[in-house]
N, C-alpha and C positions, 0 to 999 in steps of 0.2 A: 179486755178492759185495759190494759196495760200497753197495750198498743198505742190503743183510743187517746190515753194519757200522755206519753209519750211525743202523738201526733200533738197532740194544744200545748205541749210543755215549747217543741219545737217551736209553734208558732207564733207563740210570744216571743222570744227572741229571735224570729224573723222579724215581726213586726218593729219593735224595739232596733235593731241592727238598722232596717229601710228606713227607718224616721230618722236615726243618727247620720246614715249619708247624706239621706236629700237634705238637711239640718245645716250638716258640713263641708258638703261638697269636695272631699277632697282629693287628689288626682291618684287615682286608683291603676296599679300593675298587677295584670294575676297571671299566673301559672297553673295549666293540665299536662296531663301525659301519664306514661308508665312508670320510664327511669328518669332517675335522677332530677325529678321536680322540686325535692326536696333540695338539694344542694344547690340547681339552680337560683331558688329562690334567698336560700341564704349567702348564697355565695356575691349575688348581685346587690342583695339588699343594704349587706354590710357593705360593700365598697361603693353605693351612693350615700351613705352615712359617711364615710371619708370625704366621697369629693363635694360633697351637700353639707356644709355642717351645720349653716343658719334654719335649714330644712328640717324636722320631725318628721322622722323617716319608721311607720310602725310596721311590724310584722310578729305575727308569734310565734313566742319560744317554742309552745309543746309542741309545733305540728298542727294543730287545730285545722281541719280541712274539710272534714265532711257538713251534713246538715245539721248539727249542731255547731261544731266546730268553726265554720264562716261566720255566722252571728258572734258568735265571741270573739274570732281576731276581729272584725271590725270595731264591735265595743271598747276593743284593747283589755281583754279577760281572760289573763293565762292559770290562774289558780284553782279551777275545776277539775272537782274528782267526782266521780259516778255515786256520793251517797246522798243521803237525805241534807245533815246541816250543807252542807257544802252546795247542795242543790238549790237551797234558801238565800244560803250568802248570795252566789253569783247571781241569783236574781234579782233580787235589791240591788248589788252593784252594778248589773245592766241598766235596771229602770233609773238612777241616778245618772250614769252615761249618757242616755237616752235624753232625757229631759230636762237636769239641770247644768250639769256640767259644758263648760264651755272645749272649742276644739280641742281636742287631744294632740291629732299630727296633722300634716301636710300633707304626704303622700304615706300611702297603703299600697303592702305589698301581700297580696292572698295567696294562698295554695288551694285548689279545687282538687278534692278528693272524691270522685266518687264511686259506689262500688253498686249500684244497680240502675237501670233506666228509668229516666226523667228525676234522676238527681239534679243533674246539671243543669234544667230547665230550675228548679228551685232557686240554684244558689243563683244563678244569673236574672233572676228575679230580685233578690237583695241589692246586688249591683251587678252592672257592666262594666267595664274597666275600658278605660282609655288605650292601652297599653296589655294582648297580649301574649303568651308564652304557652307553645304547646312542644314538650319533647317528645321522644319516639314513644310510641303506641307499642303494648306489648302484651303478653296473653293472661296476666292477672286478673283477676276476677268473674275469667270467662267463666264458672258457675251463674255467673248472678246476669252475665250477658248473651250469653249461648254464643259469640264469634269473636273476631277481632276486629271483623268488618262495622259491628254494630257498637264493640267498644270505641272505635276512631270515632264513629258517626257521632254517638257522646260527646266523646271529648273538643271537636272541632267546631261546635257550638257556639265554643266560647272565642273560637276567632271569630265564628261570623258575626257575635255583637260586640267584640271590640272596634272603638268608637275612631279611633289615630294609627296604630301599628300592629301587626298582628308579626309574630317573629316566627318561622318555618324551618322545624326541623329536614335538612336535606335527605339525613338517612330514612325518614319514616319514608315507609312504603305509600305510605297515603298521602303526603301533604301535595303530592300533585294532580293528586284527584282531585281535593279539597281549595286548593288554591282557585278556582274559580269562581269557589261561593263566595269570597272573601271579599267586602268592601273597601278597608280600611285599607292601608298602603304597609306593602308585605316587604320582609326583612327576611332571607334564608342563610341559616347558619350549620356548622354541621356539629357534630361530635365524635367524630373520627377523623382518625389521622390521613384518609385516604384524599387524594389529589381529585376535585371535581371544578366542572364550572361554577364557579361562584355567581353571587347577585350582589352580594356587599362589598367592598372595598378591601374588607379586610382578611389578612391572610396570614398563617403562622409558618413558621419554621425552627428547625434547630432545637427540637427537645431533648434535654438532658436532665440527668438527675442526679443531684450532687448531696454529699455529706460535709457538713462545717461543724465543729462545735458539739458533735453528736445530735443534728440536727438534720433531718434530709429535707432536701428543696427541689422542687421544680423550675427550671429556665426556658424562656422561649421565646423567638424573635418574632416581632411583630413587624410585618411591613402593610405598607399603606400607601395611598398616595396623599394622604393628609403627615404621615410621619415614615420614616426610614429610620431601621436599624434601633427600632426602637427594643430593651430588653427586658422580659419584665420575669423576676424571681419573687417564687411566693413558697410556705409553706404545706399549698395540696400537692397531693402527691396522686396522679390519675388525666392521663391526656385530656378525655370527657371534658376536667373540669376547668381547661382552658378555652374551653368553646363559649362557658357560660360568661368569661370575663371578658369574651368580645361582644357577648348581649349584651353584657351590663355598658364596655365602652358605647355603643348605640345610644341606650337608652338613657345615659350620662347625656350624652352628648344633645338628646331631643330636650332633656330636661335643661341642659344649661339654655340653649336656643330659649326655651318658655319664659324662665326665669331671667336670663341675664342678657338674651338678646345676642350672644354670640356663641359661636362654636365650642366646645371640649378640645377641639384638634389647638386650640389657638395657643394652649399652653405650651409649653418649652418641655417637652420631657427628651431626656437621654436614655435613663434607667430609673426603671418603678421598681423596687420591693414592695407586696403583697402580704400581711399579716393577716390571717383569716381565724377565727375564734372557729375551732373545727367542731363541724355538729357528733354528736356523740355517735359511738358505733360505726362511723362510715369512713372505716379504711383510716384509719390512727392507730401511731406506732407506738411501744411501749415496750419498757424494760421487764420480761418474765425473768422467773428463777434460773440459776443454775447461767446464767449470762443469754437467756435465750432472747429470742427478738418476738414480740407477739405483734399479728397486725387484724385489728380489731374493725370487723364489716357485719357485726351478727344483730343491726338494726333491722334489714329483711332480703328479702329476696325474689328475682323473679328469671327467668331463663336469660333475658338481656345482658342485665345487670352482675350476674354470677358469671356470663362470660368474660365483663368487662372487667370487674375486678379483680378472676384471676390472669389475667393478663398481664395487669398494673403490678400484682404481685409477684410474676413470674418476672418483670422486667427488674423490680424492684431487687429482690433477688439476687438476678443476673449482675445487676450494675452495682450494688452498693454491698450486699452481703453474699459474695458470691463464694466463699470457704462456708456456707452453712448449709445444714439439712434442708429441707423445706418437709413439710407438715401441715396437709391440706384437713382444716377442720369443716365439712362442710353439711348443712341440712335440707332439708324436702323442698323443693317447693311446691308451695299450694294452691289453691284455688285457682286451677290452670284447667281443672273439668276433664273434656276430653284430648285435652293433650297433654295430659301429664307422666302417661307412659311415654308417648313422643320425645315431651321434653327432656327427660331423666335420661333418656338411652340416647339423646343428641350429647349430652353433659358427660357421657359416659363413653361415650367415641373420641371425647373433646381430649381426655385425660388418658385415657386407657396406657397410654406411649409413654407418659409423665413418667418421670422417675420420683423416689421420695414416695413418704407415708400419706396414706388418705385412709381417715377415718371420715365414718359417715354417720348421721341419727336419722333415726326414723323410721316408718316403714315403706312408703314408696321409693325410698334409696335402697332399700334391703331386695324388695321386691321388684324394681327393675333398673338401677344403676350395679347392684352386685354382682349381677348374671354375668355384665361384661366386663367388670373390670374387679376380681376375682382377688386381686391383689390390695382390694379395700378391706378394712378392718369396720363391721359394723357395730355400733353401740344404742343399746335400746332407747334411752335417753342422755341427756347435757351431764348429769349430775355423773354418772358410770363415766363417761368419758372424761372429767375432770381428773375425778379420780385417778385414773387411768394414767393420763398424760404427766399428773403429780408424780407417779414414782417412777414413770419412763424419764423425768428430766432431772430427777435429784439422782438417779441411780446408772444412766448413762451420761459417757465421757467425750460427748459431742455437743459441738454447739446447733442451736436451730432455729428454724422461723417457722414461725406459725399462722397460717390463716385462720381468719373464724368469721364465716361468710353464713347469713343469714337466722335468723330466729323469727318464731313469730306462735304466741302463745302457746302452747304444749310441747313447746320444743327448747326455749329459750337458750341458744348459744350461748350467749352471753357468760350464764354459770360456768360453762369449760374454763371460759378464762380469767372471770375475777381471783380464784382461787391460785393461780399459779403467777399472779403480777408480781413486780419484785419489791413494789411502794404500794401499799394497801391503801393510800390516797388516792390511786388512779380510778377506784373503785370509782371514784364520785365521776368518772370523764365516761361511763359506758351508760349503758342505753339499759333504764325500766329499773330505776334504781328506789324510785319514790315509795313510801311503806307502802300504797294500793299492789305494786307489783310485788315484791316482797309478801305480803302475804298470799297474795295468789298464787305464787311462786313453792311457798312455804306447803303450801294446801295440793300441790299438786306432785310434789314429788314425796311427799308424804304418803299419797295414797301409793 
């Protein structure tokens, strides 16, 4: 029965959502994949709100991605929470979007989230997009797909009815399989540093990572044959996420074309600075106790994404804090089905040589990342491991930096680290703060 309900709750605000596009028509960007869809899409979306500023540029704040989730960022409805009043409100405030309110934005920037098959047949039912973005494919949610083969076929859906540009991750294993379904006129980019044939113009070099101000930053040159020695410094800190701000120059650059009739390349740049409102959880640094350095990734996780961040973190490290410990805080990943001994004992190969502390939660880390790497310290839950980490940093005479790379409900990292910041403000900058998590939270480490 609850299902049943569920299903018709959903499709009012399908309904509701498909009446407001075709209503407004307005020039729709989405993004699928595994990793890094989420920063993709905020990383891009805010810097066409820079270079767009006459433009209403919407996407939502919470992540909103799934079969619910798409109806509401289209509506423009970030204030739902899973109870009854709250169920009421956003309903009424959808049917008001819906039918009286006039345009909200201009361009729409989606995330397609989806986590079993013929999801993505739904949401691309609500709309199509103009405009899209698929990153690398990876083994999340294999439970609910049985492969990885059948997760891409999902996700690449959503190129084949992109209606203008479909943008191609180079690294995915598939997007050259897939590139032939493809209508729209394809853009390949990558997200690693490694040297390939390109298809686009453009091309990076020379990354470095600098501290100013007690501020770390990334630099990196861009060449082109529209600009030379162009330099652009921002505050992400992660190669990955210089790959997304040459989709976003693209996709700048298609939109000035629609709008203004001429190129993006036509301006004058020497040197950009990049200000990015960092999303919670994903690889931001912060002052811990006792002078430590925390670097906070414990929004989620999946075998990709965990290699790439400790990477970003070992370089970070390397280059800026290189008189410190390192202190790997790291948890399970899940819904990975039948590769999830695979994956653990790859992670566990990855590190094994590492120097420096690795704690770990959970029990697929216990049960097969601890076998091989022996010199991990395990902790049954977040809240033991805060603890823990509390009197190793008030009571040693070392400095240190800390990872905290993934959570995701019964595991939530996140606790290791709010307890040990050094500005209990920061609480408010981490991921699953809202009283709905908080009491679940409360509820679960209780028992």
């Amino acid at each position: 029965m609850k299902q049943k309900l569920l299903h018709v709750y959903f499709q009012v605000f399908w309904f509701l959502a498909k009446k407001y596009i075709k209503k407004q028509k307005p020039f729709v960007i989405w993004v699928t994949g595994s990793i890094g869809k989420t920063s993709c899409r905020m990383i891009i979306s805010e810097l066409l709100k820079q270079q767009l500023p006459e433009k209403i540029i919407a996407t939502s704040s919470k992540n909103f991605n799934g079969e619910l989730g798409l109806s509401l960022s289209v509506l423009w409805i970030s204030d739902y929470e899973p109870h009854f009043l709250s169920v009421i409100k956003t309903l009424i405030k959808a049917f008001c979007t819906s039918f009286f309110w006039e345009k909200k934005y201009d361009i729409i920037f989606l995330e397609y989230g989806i986590d079993h098959i013929w999801e993505m047949d739904f949401l691309l039912s609500i709309v199509t997009p103009e405009i899209g973005i698929v990153t690398k494919i990876d083994k999340v949610h294999s439970s609910q797909f049985e492969s990885k083969e059948v997760i891409a076929s999902e996700k690449y859906k959503l190129l084949q009815s992109s209606k203008e540009v479909s943008f191609l991750n180079m690294d995915d294993e598939f997007s050259k399989i897939y590139e032939k379904t493809i209508v729209s006129d394809k853009i390949f980019y990558t997200t690693s540093w490694e040297e390939k044939e390109q298809k686009t113009d453009i091309q990076w070099r020379e990354y470095t990572l600098e501290k100013k101000d007690g501020v770390v930053t990334s630099s990196f040159q861009l060449v082109s044959h529209h600009k030379q020695n162009l330099k652009i410094t921002s505050n992400l800190i992660g190669q990955e996420n210089i790959w997304y701000i040459s989709v976003w120059l693209c996709i700048a650059d298609i939109l000035y074309r629609k709008y203004y009739n001429k190129s993006l390349f036509s301006l004058i740049w020497e040197e950009l600075y990049l200000n990015f409102t960092l999303q919670y959880s994903r690889f931001s640094c912060f002052p811990g106790i006792k002078n430590s350095i925390l670097v906070d990734s414990s929004y989620n996780a999946a075998p990709e994404s965990m290699k790439k961040v400790l990477e970003n973190f070992f370089l970070l490290s390397q280059k800026i804090y290189p008189d410190y410990e390192m202190i790997l805080c790291l948890w399970e990943m899940r819904e990975l089905w039948e590769y999830t001994k695979a994956e653990h004992e790859k992670l566990a190969h990855f590190l094994k040589e590492k120097s420096g502390n690795i704690f770990i939660v959970w029990e697929s880390m216990q049960k097969y990342f601890l076998p091989l790497v022996p010199q991990a310290k395990h902790f049954k839950n977040s809240k033991i491991l805060w603890q823990f980490l509390q009197e190793k940093l008030q009571t040693e005479d070392k400095k240190y930096i800390l990872l905290f790379k993934g959570s995701q409900n019964t595991i939530f990292m996140e606790e290791a680290l709010k307890y040990i910041l050094l500005d209990k403000n920061d609480v408010l900058k981490i991921c699953r703060q809202e009283g709905f998590w908080i009491e679940k939270k409360k509820n679960f480490f209780d028992k």
